[in-house]
C-alpha positions in Angstrom: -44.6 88.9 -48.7 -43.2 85.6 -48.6 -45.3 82.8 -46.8 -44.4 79.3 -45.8 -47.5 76.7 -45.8 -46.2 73.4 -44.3 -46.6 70.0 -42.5 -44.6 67.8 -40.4 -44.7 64.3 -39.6 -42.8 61.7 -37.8 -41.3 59.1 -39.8 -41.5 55.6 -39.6 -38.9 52.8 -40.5 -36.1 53.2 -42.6 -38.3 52.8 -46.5 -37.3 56.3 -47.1 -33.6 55.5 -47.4 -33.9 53.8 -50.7 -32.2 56.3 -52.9 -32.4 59.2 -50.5 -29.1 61.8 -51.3 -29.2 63.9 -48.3 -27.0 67.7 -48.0 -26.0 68.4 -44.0 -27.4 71.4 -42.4 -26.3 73.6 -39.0 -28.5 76.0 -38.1 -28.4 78.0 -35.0 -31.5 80.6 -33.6 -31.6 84.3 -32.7 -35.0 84.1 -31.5 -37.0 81.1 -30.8 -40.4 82.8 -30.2 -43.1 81.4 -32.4 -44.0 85.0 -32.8 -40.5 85.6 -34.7 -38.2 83.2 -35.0 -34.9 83.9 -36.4 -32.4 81.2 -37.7 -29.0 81.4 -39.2 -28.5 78.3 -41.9 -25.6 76.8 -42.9 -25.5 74.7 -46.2 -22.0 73.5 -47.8 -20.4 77.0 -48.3 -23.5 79.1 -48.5 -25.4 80.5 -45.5 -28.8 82.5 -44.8 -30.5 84.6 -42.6 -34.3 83.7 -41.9 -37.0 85.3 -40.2 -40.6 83.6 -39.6 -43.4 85.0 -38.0 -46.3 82.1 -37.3 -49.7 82.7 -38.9 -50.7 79.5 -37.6 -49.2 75.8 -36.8 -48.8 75.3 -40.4 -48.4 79.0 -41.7 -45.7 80.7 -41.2 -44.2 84.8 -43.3 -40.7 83.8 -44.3 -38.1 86.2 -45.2 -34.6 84.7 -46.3 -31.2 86.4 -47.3 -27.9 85.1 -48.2 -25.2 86.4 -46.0 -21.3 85.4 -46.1 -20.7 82.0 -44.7 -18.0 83.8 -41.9 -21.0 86.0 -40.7 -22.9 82.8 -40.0 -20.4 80.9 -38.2 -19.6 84.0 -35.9 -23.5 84.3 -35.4 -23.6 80.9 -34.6 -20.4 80.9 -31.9 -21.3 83.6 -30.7 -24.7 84.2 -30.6 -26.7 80.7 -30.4 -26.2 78.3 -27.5 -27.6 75.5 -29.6 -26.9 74.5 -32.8 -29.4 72.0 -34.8 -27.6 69.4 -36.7 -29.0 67.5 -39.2 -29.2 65.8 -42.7 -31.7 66.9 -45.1 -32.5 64.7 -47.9 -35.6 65.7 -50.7 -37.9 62.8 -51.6 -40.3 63.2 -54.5 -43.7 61.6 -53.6 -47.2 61.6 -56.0 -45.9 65.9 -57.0 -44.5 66.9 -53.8 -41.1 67.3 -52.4 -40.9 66.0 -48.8 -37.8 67.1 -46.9 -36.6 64.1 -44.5 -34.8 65.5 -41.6 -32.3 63.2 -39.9 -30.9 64.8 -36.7 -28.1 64.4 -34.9 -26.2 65.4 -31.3 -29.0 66.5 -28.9 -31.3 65.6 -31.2 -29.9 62.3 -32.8 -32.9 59.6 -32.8 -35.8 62.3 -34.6 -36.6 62.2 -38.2 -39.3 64.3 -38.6 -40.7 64.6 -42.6 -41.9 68.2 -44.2 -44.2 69.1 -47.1 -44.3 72.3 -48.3 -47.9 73.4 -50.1 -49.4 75.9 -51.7 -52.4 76.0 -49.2 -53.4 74.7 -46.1 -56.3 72.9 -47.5 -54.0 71.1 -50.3 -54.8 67.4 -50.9 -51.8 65.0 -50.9 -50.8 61.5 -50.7 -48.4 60.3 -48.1 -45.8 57.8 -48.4 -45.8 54.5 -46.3 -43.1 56.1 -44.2 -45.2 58.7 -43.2 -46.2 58.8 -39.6 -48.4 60.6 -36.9 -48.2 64.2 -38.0 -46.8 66.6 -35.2 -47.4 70.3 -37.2 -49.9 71.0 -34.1 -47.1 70.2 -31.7 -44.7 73.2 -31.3 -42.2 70.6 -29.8 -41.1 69.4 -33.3 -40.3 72.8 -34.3 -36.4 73.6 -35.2 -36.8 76.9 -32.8 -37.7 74.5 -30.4 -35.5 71.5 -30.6 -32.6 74.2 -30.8 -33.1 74.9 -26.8 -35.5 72.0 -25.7 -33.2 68.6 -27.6 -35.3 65.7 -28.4 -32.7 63.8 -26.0 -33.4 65.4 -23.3 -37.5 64.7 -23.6 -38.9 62.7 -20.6 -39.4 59.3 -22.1 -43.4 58.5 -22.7 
């Protein structure tokens, strides 16, 4: 069984620009319930079919399949009122791979930063760019921002 074991922070500043290469990514959801969430991705000309079941805030079973590009689209027209938008870029930090998500259109403003570990008790260093961490808070969940867009937030 496949199992996901990550973190999420906000990020800070623009630092983690400098030599960021970034690869745009739709994704659309099935099911948004934390219980099982299911997401069609969309990356360049490949596309896949994900389903997540939480463990907890930062665990997560993960199953992922690659299915034609044209089933994806029609999934995602026909099938998911929201679409997430965004640009992923991979930054390599002390070992780890952080994924730096820009979003855009209902979401445009949020850049949230993700590490995947092997544990949940895994040691790591963050980068100065690295913010409040938001894993506890459902709200910065893709699921989530696919039906509840960080634009649309009350303002704190």
């Amino acid at each position: 069984m496949a199992l996901e074991i990550e973190r999420r922070f906000l990020v800070q500043g623009d630092a983690w620009r400098v030599g960021a290469v970034g690869e745009r990514y739709r994704q659309g959801y099935l099911s948004v319930d934390p219980a099982r969430t299911v997401r069609v991705r969309v990356v360049g000309d490949q596309a896949w079919l994900t389903l997540k079941s939480q463990i907890s805030a930062a665990s997560r079973h993960e199953f992922e399949y690659v299915i034609p590009r044209a089933d994806a689209d029609a999934m995602m027209d026909a099938m998911c009122p929201m679409v997430v938008d965004k640009i992923r870029y991979k930054i390599v930090y002390q070992g780890f791979t952080w994924e730096v998500d820009e979003f855009f259109g209902d979401n445009a403003g949020l850049v949230l930063a993700e590490i995947e570990l092997p544990d949940e008790a895994t040691v790591f260093e963050t980068p100065a760019w690295i913010g409040t961490e938001v894993t506890q808070d459902g709200r910065f969940t893709n699921a989530y921002l696919s039906t509840h867009p960080y634009t649309r937030w009350p303002k704190e």
